[in-house]
N, CA, C and O of each residue as an XYZ file, in Angstrom:
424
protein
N       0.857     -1.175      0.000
C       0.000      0.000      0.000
C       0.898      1.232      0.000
O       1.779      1.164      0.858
N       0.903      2.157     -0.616
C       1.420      3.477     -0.890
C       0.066      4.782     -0.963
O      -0.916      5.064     -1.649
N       0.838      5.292      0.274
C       0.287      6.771      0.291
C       0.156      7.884     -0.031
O       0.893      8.585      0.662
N      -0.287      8.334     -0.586
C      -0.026     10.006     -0.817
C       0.456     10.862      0.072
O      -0.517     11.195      0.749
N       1.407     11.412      0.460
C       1.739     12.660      0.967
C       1.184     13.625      1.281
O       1.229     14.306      2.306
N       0.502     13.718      0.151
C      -0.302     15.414     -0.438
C      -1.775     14.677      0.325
O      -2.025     14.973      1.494
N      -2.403     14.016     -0.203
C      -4.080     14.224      0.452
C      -3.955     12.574      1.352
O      -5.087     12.302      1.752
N      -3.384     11.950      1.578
C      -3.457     10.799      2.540
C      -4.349      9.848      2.305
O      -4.998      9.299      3.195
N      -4.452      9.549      0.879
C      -4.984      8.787      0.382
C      -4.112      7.345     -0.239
O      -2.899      7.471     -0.410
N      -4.506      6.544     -0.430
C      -4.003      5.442     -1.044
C      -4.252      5.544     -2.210
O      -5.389      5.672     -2.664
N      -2.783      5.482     -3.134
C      -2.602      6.056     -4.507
C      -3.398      5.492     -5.243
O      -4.208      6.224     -5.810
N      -3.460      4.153     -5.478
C      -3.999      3.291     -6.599
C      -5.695      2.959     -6.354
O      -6.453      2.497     -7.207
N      -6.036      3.322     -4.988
C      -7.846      3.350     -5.304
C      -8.164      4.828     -4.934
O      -9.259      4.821     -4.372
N      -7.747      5.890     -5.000
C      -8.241      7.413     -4.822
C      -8.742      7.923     -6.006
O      -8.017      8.301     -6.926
N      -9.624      7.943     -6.021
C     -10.675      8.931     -6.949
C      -9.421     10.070     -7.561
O      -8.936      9.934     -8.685
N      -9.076     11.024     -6.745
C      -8.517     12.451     -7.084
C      -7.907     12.710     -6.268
O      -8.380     12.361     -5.186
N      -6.551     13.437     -6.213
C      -5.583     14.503     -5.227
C      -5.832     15.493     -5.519
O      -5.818     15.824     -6.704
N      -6.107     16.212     -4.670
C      -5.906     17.816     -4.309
C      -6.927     18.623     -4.671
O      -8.069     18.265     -4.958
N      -6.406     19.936     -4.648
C      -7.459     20.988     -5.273
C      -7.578     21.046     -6.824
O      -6.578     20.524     -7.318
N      -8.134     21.334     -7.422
C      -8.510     22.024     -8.350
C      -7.684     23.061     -9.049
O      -7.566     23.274    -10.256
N      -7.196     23.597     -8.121
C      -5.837     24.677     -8.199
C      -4.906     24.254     -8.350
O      -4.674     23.184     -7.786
N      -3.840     24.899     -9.228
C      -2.431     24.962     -8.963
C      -1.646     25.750     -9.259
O      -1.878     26.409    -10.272
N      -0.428     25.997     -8.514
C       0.531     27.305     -8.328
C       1.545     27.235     -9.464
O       2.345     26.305     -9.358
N       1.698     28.138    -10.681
C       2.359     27.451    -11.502
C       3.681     28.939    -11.776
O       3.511     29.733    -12.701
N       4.517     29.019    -11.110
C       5.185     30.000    -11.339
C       4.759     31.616    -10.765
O       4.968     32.753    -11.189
N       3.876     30.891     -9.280
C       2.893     31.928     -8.531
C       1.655     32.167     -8.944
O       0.885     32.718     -8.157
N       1.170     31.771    -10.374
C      -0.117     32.211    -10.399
C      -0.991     30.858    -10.322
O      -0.476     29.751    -10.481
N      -2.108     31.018    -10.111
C      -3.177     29.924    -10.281
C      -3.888     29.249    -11.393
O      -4.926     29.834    -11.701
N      -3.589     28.038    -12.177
C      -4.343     27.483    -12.968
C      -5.158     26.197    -12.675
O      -4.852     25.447    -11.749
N      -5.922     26.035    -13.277
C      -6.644     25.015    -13.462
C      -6.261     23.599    -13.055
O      -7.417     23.673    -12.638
N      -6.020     22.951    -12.894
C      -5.139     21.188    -12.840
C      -6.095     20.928    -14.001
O      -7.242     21.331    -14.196
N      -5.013     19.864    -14.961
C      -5.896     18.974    -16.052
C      -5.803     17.431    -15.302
O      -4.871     16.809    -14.792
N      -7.250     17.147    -15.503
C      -7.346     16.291    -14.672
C      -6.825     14.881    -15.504
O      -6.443     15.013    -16.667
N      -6.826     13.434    -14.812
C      -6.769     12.580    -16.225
C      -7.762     12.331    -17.201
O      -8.945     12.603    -16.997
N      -7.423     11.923    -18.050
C      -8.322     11.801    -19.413
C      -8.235     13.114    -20.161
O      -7.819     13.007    -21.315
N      -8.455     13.993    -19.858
C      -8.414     15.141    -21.045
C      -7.144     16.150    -20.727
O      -7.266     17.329    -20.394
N      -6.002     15.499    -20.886
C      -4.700     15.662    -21.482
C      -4.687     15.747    -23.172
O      -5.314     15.027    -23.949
N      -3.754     16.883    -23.491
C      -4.101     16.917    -24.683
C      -3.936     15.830    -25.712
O      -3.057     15.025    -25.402
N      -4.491     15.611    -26.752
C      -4.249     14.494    -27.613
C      -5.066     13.223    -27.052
O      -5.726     13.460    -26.041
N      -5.128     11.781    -27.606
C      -5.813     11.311    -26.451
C      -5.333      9.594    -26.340
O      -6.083      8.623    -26.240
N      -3.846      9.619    -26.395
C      -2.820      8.745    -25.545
C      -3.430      7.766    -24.572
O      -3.087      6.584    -24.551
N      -4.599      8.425    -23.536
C      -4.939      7.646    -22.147
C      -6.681      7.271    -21.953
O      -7.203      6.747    -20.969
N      -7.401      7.758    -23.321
C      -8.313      7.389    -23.628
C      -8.881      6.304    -23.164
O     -10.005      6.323    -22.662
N      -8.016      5.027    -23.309
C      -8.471      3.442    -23.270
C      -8.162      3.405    -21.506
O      -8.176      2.196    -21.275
N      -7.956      3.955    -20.481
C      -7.972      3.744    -19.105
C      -8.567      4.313    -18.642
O      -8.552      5.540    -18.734
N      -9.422      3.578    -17.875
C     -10.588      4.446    -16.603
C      -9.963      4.562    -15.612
O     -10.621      5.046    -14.692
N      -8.159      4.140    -15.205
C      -7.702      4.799    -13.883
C      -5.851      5.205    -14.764
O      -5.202      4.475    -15.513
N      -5.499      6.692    -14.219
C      -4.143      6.609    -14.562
C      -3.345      5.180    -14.476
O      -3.615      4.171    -13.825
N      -2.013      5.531    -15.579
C      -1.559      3.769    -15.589
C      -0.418      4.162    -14.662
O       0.215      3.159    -14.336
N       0.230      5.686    -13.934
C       1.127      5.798    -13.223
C       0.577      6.386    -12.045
O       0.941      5.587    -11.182
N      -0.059      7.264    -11.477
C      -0.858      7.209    -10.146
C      -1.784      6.480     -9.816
O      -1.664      6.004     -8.688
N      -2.876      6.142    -10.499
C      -3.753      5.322    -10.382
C      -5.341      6.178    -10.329
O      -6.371      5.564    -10.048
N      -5.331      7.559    -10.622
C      -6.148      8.093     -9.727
C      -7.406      8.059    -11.287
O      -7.211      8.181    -12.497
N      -8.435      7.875    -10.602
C      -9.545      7.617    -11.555
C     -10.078      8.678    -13.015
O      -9.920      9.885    -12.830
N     -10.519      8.365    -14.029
C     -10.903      9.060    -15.232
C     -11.298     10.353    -14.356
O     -11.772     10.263    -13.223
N     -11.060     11.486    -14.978
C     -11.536     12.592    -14.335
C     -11.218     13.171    -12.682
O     -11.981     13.890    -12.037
N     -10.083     12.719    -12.290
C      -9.285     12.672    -11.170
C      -8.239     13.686    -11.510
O      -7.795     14.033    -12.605
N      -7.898     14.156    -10.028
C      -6.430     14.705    -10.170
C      -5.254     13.867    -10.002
O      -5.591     12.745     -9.624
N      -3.767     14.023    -10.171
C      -2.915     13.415    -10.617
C      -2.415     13.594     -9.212
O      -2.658     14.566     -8.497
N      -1.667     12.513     -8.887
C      -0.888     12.606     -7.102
C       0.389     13.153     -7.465
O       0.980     12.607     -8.396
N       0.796     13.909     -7.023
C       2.252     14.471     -6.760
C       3.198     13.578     -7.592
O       3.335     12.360     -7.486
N       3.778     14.362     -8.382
C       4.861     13.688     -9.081
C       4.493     12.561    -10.121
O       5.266     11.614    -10.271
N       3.262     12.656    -10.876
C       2.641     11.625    -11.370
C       3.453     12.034    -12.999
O       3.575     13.110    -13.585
N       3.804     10.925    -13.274
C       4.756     11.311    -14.946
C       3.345     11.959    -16.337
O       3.443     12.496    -17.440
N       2.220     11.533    -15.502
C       1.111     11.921    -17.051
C       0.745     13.408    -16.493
O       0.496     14.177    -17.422
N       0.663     13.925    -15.364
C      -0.043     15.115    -15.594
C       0.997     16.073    -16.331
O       2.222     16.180    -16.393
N      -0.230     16.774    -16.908
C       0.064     18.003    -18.165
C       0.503     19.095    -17.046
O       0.197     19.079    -15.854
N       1.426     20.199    -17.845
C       1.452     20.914    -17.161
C      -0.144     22.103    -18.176
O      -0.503     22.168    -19.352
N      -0.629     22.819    -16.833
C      -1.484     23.777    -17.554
C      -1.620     25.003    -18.113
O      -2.633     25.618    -18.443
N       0.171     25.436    -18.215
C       0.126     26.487    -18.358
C       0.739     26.152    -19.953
O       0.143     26.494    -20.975
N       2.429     25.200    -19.928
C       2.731     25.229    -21.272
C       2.365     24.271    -21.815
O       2.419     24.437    -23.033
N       1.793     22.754    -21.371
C       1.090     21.826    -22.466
C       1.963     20.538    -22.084
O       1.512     19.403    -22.232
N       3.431     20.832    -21.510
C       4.261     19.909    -21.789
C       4.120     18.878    -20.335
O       3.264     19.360    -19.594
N       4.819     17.438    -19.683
C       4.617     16.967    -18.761
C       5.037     17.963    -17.413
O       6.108     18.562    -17.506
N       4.447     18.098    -16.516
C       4.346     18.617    -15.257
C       5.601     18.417    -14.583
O       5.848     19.437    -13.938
N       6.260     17.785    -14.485
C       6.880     17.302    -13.190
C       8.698     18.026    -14.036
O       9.381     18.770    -13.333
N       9.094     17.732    -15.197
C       9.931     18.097    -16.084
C       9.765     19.801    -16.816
O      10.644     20.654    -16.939
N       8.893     19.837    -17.051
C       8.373     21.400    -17.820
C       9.406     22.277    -17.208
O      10.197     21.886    -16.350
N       9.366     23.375    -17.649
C      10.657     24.930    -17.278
C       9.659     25.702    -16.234
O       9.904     26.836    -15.822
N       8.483     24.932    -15.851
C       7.607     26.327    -15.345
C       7.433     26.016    -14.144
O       6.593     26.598    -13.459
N       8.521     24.628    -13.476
C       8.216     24.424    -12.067
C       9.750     24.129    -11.559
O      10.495     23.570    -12.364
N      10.146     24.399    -10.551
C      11.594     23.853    -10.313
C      12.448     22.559     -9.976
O      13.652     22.382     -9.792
N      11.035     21.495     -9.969
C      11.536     20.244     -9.837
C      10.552     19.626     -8.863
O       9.518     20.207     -8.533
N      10.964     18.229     -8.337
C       9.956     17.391     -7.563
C       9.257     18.350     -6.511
O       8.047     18.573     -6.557
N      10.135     18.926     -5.519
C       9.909     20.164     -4.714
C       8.362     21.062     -4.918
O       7.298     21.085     -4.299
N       8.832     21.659     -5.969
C       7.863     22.697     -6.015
C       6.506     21.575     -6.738
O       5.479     22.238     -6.593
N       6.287     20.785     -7.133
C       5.307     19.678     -7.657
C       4.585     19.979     -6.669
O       3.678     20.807     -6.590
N       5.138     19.068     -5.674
C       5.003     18.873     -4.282
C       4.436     19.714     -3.483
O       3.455     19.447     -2.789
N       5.271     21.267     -3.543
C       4.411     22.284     -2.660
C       3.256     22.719     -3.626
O       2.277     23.189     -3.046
N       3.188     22.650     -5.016
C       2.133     23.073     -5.753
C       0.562     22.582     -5.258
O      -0.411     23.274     -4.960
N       0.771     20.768     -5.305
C      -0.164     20.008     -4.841
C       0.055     20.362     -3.496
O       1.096     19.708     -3.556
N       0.055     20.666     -2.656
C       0.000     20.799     -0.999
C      -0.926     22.184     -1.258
O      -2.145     22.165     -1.085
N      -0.258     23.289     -1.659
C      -0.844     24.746     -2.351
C      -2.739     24.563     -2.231
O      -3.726     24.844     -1.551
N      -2.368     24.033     -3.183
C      -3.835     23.203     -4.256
C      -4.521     22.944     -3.133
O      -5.443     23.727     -2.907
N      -4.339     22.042     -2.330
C      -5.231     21.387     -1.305
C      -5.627     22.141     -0.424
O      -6.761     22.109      0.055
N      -4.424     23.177     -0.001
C      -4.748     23.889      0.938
C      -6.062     25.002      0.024
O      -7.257     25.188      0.252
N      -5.289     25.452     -0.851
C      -6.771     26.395     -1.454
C      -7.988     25.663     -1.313
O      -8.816     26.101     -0.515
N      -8.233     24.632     -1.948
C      -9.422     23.785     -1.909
C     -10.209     24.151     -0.552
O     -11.343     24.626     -0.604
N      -9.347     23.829      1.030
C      -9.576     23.538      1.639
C     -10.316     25.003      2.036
O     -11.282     24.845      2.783
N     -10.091     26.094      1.745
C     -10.596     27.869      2.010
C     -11.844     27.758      0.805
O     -12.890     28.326      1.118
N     -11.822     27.270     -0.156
C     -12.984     26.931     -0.797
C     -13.989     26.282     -0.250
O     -15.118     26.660     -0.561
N     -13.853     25.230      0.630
C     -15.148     24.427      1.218
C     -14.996     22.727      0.233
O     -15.842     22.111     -0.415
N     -13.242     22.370      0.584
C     -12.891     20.824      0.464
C     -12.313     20.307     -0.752
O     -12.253     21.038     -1.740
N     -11.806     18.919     -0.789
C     -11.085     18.707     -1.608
C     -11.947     18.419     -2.772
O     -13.043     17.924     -2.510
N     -11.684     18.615     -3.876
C     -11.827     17.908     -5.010
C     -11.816     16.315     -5.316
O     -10.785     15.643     -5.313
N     -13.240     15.761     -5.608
C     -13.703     14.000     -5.182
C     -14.394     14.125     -6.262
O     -15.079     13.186     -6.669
């Protein structure tokens, strides 16, 4: 069993991580959730094949498929974050916003 960090969930049956939000070079975008990543590569899975987190889910920290939302390219590698680190505080970010919104994203 493996945990999430970020929302304390168990990776491979969690619906979704985090908020809705994310901190992408200080400002706030959207998270693309799985399945509608651009192009459509992940079509044929109803759960990510590297976090696990369900069709229409958010991606757990450090997950190799999420998009980034600002330039298009993978999240975790892209120029618009500084590495595992800031992933990490992005999704923590995220959750915490969620959480001033009224909860996580399910």
């Amino acid at each position: 069993m493996s945990i999430c960090h970020a929302c304390g969930q168990e990776k491979k049956t969690a619906d979704s991580c985090g908020g809705k939000i994310i901190f992408v070079g200080g400002l706030p975008f959207d998270r693309i959730t799985f399945g509608h990543e651009h192009g459509d590569r992940w079509q044929e899975f109803d759960r990510c094949p590297e976090c696990g987190v369900a069709r229409g889910g958010l991606h757990h920290p450090g997950c190799d498929l999420e998009q980034c939302p600002r330039c298009g390219r993978q999240y975790i590698t892209c120029d618009c974050v500084g590495g595992s680190d800031d992933v990490t505080n992005s999704v923590a970010a995220a959750l915490h916003h969620a959480g001033e919104e009224g909860g996580r994203h399910e």
